[in-house]
C-alpha positions as CSV (number, residue, x, y, z in Angstrom):
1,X,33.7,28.5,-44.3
2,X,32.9,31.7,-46.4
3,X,36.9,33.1,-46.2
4,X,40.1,32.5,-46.0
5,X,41.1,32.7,-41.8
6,X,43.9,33.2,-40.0
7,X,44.4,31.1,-36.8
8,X,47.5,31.8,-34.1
9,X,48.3,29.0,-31.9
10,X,49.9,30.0,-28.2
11,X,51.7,27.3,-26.3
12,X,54.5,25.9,-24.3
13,X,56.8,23.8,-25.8
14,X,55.6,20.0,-25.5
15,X,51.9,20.5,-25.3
16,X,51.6,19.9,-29.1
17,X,50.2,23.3,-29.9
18,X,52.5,22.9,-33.5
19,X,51.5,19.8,-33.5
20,X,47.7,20.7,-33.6
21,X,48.2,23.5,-36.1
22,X,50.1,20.9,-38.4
23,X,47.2,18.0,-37.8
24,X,44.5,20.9,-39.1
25,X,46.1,22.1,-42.2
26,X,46.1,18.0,-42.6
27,X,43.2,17.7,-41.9
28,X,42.1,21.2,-44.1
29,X,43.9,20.3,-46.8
30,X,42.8,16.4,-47.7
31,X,39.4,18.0,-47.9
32,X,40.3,19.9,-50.5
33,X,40.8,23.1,-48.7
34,X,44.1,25.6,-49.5
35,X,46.5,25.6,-46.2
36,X,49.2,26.5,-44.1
37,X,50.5,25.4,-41.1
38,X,53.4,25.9,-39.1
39,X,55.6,27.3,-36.1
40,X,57.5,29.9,-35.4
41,X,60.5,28.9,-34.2
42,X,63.0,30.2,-32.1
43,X,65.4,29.1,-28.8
44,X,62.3,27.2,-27.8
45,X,62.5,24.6,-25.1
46,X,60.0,22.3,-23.6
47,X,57.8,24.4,-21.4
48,X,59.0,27.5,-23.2
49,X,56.1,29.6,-25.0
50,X,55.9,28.9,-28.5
51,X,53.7,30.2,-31.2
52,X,52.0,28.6,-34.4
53,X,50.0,29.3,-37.4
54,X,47.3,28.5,-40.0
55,X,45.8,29.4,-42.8
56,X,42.8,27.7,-44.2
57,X,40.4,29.1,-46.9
58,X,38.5,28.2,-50.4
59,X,41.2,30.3,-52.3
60,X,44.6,30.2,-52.9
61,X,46.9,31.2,-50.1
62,X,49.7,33.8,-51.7
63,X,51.1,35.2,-48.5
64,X,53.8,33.5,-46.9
65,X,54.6,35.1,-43.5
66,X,53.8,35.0,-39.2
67,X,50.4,35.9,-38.4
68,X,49.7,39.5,-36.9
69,X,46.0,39.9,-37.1
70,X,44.4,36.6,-36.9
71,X,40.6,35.9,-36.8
72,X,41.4,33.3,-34.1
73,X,43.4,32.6,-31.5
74,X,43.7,29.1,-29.4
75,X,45.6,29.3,-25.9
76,X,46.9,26.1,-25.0
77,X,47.9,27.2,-21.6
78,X,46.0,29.5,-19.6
79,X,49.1,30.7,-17.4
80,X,50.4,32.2,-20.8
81,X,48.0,35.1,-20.7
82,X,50.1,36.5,-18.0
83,X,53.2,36.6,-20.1
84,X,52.5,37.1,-23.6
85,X,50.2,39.4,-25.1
86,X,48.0,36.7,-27.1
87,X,45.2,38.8,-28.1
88,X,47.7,41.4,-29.9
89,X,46.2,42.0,-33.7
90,X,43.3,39.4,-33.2
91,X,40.0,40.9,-34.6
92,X,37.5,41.6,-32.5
93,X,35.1,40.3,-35.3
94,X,36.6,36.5,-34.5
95,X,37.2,35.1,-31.3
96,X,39.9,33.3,-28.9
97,X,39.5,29.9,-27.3
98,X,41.3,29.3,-24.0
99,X,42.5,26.4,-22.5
100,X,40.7,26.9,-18.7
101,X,38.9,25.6,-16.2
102,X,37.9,28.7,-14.8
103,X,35.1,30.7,-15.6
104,X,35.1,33.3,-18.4
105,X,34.6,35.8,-15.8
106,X,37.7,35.1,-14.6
107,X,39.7,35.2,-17.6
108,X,38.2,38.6,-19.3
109,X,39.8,40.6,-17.6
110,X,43.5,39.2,-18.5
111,X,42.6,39.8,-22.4
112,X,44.1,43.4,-22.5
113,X,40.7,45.1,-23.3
114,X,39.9,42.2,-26.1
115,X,35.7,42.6,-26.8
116,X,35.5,39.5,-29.5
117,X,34.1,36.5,-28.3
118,X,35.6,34.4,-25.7
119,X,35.6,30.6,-25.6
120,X,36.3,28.1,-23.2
121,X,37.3,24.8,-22.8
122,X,38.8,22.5,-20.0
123,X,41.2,20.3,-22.1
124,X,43.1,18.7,-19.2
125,X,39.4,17.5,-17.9
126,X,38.5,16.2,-21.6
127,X,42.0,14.9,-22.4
128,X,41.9,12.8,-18.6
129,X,38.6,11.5,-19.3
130,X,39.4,10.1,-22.5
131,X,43.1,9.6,-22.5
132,X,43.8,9.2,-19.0
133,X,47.0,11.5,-19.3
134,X,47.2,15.5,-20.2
135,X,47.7,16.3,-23.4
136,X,45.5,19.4,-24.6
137,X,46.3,19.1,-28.6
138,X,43.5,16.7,-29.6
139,X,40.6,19.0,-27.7
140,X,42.1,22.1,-28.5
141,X,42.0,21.3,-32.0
142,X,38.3,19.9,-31.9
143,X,37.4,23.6,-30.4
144,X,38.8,25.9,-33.0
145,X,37.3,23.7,-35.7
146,X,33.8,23.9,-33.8
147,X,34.6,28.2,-33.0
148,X,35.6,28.8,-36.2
149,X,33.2,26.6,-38.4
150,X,36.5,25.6,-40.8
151,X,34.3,22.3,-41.6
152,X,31.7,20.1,-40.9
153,X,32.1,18.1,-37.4
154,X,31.6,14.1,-39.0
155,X,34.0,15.2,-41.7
156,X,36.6,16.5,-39.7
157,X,36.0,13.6,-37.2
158,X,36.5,10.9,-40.0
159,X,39.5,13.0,-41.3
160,X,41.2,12.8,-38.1
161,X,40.6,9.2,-37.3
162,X,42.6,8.3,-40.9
163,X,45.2,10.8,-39.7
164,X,45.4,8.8,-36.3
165,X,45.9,5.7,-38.1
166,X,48.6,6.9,-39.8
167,X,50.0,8.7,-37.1
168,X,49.5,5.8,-34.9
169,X,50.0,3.3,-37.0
170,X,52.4,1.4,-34.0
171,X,50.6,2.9,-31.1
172,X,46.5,1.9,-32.4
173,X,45.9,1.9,-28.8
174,X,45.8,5.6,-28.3
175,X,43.3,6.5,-31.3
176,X,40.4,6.0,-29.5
177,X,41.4,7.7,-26.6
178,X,42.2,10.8,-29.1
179,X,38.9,10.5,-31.4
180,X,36.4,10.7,-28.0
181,X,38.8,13.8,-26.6
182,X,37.8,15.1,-30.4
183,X,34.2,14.1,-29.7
184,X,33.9,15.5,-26.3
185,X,35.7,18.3,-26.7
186,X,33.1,19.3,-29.6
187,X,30.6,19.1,-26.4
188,X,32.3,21.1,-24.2
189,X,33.3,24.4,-25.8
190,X,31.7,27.1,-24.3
């Protein structure tokens, strides 16, 4: 990673979107990187849109406030590009990655004119494969590391799995199911 970059998280509320954002400037951060992560936060609900933030870099990080021109977006929830705006301020010189299983045909022309790159991913496919349940979070965060080259893919992967343990620590049982969603997820960014 050459810069410092600015990542905004859209979600709904319960899909761990904060979550995610959190577990990367974790993740950022024990590898020596300068972070921040963290929600905005408001009457939120669960299934209520919600919005979160990082920034990761080589360099000290002096400002301390929301996120209006990111380098990257993630969309957790495709339905949410109906309702919110989630390509306001993001440079065309990054990229958004969407939560979908349709095809990027589909989704251009819901991105208000955007001309960065688009991504793809079909998180509730990777997150039923390996988990057997939907929860978008783990592959969601695998993409944006992958998009936005924030670090190498064995050392984020061994970072996570010692976060997961921690996490997990009375719940072992699910780390596996999260570290191949991680792995697959890596696979299936388009």
């Amino acid at each position: 990673m050459k810069k410092n970059i600015e990542i905004r998280w859209h979600g709904r509320g319960g899909q761990g979107a904060k979550t995610a954002a959190l577990l990367l400037a974790d993740v950022a951060f024990n590898t020596g990187m300068h972070v921040q992560g963290f929600p905005e936060y408001g009457p939120e609900r669960m299934g209520a849109p919600i919005t979160a933030y990082n920034r990761i870099g080589n360099s000290p990080i002096r400002v301390h406030s929301n996120i209006y021109n990111p380098d990257y977006v993630v969309v957790v929830d495709e339905t949410l590009l109906h309702s919110v705006d989630v390509t306001k301020g993001l440079s065309p010189e990054g990229a958004i990655i969407i939560n979908t299983a349709a095809p990027k045909e589909q989704i251009i022309p819901l991105l208000n004119g955007y001309t960065g790159k688009v991504f793809t991913i079909d998180a509730r496919h990777v997150s039923m494969s390996t988990l057997g349940k939907y929860f978008p979070n783990s592959p969601m965060l695998a993409s944006i590391v992958k998009v936005a080259n924030i670090m190498d893919e064995e050392v984020f992967l061994s970072q996570m799995e010692a976060s997961y343990k921690h996490k997990f620590a009375k719940k072992p049982e699910v780390i596996e199911g999260n570290m191949n969603a991680l792995k697959m997820a890596f696979q299936e960014v388009k």
